[in-house]
C-alpha positions in Angstrom: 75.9 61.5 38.7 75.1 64.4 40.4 77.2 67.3 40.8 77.2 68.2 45.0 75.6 71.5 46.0 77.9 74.2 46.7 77.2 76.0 49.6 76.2 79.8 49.1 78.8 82.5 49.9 77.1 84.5 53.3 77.4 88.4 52.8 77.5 90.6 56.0 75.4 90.4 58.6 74.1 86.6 57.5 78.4 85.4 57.5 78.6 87.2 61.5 75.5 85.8 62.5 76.7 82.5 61.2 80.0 82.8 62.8 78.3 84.2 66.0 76.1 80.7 66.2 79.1 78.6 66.2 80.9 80.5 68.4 78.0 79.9 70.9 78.0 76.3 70.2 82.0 75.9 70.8 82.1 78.0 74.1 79.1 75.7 75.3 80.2 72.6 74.3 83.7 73.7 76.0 81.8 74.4 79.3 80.1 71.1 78.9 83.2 69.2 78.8 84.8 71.1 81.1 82.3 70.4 83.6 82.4 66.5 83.2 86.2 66.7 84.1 87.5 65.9 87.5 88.5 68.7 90.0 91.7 67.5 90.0 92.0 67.9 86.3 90.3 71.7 86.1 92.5 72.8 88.7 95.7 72.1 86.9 94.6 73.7 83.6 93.2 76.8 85.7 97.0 77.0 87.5 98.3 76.4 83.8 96.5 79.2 82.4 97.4 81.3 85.6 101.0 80.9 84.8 100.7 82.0 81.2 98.9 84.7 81.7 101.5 85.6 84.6 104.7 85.2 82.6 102.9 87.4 79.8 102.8 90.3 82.4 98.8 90.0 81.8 97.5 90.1 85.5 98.6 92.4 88.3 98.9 90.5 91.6 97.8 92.4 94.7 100.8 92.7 97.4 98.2 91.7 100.4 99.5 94.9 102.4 96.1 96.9 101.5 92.5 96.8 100.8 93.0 100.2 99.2 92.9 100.9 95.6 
């Protein structure tokens, strides 16, 4: 029998651009799939998300009172 081949250890630059590819690939696919959902479906993980982020004190609502910064 054969003995599998190993894959080679990346060093630097070739292990982040490596990492970088896939990274691509997963947000793409991710938009892909998240494109096929129903509306219905988006919505509540966008309110989900929205309520995380919330309670983690990560977004600064505006009051409504002003358009001034």
């Amino acid at each position: 029998m054969t003995e599998p081949k190993r894959k080679q250890k990346l060093s630097g630059a070739a292990a982040w651009k490596e990492v970088l590819v896939m990274n691509k690939f997963a947000a793409r696919l991710i938009e892909l799939i998240m494109r096929s959902l129903p509306d219905s479906f988006v919505e509540e993980i966008n309110a989900a998300s929205l309520d995380e982020l919330d309670e983690r004190g990560l977004i600064i609502w505006a009051d409504g009172g002003s358009d001034e910064n």
